[in-house]
N, C-alpha and C positions, 0 to 999 in steps of 0.2 A: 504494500500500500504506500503510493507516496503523499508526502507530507506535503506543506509550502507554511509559510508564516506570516499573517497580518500584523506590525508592532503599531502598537497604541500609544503612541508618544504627546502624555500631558502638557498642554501650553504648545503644542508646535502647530502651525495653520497649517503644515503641508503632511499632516498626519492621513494615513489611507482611514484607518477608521474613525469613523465622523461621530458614532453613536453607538452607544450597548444598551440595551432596552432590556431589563429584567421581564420574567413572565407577567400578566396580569389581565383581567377581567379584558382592557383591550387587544388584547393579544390572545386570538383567537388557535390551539393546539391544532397541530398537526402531526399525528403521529407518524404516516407514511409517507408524506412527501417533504418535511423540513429536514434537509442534511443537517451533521452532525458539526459538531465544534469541539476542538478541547479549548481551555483556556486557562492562561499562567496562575497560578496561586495567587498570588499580588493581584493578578485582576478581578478574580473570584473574591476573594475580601471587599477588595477596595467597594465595587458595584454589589456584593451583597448578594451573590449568584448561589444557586445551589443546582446541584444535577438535575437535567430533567427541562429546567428554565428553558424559555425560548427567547431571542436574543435578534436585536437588529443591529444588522452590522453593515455599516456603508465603505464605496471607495472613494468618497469625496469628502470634503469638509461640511460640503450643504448637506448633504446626505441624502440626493437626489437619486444615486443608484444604489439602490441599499437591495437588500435579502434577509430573511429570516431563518435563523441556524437555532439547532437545537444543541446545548450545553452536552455533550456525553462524557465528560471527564475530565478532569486536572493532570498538571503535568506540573512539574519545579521547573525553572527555565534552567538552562546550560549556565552555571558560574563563569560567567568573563569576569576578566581582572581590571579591564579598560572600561567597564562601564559597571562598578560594583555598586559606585552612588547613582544610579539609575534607578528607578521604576520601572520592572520587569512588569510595566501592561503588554501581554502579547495575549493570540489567541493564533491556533493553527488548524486549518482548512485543508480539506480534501484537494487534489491540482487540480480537479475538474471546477471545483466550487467555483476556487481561487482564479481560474481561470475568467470563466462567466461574470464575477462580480467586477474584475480588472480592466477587461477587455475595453477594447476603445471600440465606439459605435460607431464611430467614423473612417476604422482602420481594418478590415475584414477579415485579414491577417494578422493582426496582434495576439488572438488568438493561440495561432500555431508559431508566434516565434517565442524565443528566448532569447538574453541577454551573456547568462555565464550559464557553466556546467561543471559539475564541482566531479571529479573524477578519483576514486579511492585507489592506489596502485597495491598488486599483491607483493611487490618489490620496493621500495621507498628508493629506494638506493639510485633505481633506473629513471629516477623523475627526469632529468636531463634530458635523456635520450627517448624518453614521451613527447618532451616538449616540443625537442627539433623534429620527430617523426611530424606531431600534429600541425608544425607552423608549416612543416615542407611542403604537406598531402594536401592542406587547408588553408582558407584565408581566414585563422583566428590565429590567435594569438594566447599563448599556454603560458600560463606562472605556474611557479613550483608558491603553494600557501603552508602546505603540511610543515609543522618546526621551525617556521621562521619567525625567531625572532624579534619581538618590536623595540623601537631604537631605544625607546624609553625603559624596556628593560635592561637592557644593554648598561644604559647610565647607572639603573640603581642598583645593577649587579655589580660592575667595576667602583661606585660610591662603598659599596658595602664590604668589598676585598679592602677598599681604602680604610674604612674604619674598623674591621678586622686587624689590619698590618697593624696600626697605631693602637690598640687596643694591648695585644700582645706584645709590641714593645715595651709599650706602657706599664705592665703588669709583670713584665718579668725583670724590669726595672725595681721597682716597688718590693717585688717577691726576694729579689736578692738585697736588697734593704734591710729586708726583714729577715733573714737566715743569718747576713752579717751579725745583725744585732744577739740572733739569738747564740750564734757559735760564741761572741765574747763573755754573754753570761756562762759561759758551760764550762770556760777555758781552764777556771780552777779544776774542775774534771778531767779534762783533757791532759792538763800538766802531772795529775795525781798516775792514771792510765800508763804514762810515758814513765813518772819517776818505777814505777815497779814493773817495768817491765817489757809490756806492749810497744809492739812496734809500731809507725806512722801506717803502713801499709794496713795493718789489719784496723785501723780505728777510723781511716781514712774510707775502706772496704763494710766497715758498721754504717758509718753515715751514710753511703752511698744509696745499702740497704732501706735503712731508715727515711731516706732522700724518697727511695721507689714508692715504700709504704704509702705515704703520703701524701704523692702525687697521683696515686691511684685512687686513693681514697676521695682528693679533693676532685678528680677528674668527674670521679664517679656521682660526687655530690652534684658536682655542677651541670651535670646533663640531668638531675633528676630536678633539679631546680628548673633547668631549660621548659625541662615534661611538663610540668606545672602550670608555666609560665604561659607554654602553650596551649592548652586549655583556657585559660582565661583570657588568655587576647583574644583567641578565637570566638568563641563567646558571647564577649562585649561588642567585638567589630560585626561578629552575625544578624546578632540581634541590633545593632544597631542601625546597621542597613540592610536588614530583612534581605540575607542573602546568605546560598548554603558554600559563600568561595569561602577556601579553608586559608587564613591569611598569614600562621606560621604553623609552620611544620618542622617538625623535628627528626628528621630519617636518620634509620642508623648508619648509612658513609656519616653523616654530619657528628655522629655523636664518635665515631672509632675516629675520626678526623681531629675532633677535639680534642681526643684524648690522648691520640696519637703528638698532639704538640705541649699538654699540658705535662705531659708525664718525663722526657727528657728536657724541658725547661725544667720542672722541678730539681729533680735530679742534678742537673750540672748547677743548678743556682745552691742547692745544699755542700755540695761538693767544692766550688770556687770558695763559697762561706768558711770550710771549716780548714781549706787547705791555707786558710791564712793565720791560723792559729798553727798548725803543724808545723811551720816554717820554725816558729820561732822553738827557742829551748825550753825544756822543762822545769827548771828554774824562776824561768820568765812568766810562763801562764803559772805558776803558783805563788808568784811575787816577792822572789827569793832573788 
């Protein structure tokens, strides 16, 4: 069965649908002859529609060529990311419907033409060599749409490497700040360890240990923190604008990813930390 789609765009004059008319006393039933409708969740609220309803729905703004369609069902609309603060009023029509309501009276063939044809390949890879097949045989003209990119993601994907890098600099700055500080509290320890016995190697080989621990643990926190976090943004922004796009997500490359950077920063920042005490004598860290 093919599809097509009427969008109901509020406040726009060059909107197709002119009008949605709920069932009522004047709105005489037709069981046999009124074709079907589905229509978007958003629209079904908004106008107050329930299954069953029969529905006037125009292709002009006057809503001079209108038809009467029968409500059969709701549908979520497709989460786009480019249009989330949008108003998902849409409704979708049978092509034959779609056709008849669209058609130009004055054009006898608008009918039978079309404008694009959206074409699924069993290959993704061979879209190229579709293209140039279709522009050779044909006087159309083929884009490749499937995966492409829009520019605007582009920006806030390389924004977001940007404040990633400076994030993790930032932090592992900070992080070895605070290993410094904490190896000098320890140093009387360290110097005691040294005076009986132990060598730099094995104490140097504890902390590294200890360095691991830690990093794992905090890696681990902080992806559960992520989990969380994610839930509630999503959430707030869903319900915010009545839409089911998922707005952070947290997969797990991103979390082994994470952890993958958090765990050897750790580690070498406990490690530069404590190998500054190591340097010096035993003597010295116990203040002798």
């Amino acid at each position: 069965m093919f599809h097509s789609r009427i969008v109901i765009a509020s406040g726009c004059a060059a909107a197709l649908v002119a009008a949605v008319v709920s069932a009522g006393a004047d709105v005489p039933p037709k069981p046999d002859a009124t074709p079907d409708v589905l229509v978007a969740r958003q629209l079904l609220e908004r106008a107050n529609l329930t299954i069953g309803d029969v529905v006037t729905v125009a292709a002009d703004p006057a809503g001079v060529r209108s038809r009467q369609f029968r409500v059969a069902g709701v549908y979520e609309p497709t989460p786009d990311p480019l249009r989330f603060n949008v108003e998902r009023l849409e409704a979708r029509l049978h092509l034959d419907d779609l056709l008849s309501l669209t058609a130009d009276p004055f054009d006898p063939a608008s009918n039978e033409s079309v404008t694009s044809i959206n074409v699924a390949l069993a290959d993704p890879a061979a879209a190229a060599t579709f293209s140039g097949a279709i522009a050779a045989r044909l006087l159309l003209r083929a884009n490749q749409t499937a995966d492409a990119e829009s520019p605007t993601f582009t920006v806030i994907d390389r924004f977001h490497t940007a404040i990633a890098a400076v994030t993790v600099l930032g932090s592992t700055a900070f992080l070895l700040a605070l290993m410094v500080i904490r190896a000098e509290e320890r140093k009387e320890t360290v110097g005691i360890l040294r005076l009986i016995g132990i060598s730099r190697q094995s104490i140097l080989i504890e902390v590294i240990v200890e360095g691991l621990l830690v990093a794992i643990g905090g890696a681990v926190f902080g992806v559960a923190i992520a989990l969380l976090a994610q839930r509630g943004v999503n959430m707030i922004f869903q319900a915010r604008y009545d839409t089911t796009l998922v707005f952070v997500r947290v997969t797990p490359s991103i979390a082994l990813r994470s952890v993958a950077v958090a765990v050897p920063v750790g580690v070498i920042a406990g490690a530069v930390a404590s190998w500054t005490l190591l340097r010096r004598t035993p003597a010295a860290l116990v203040g002798r």
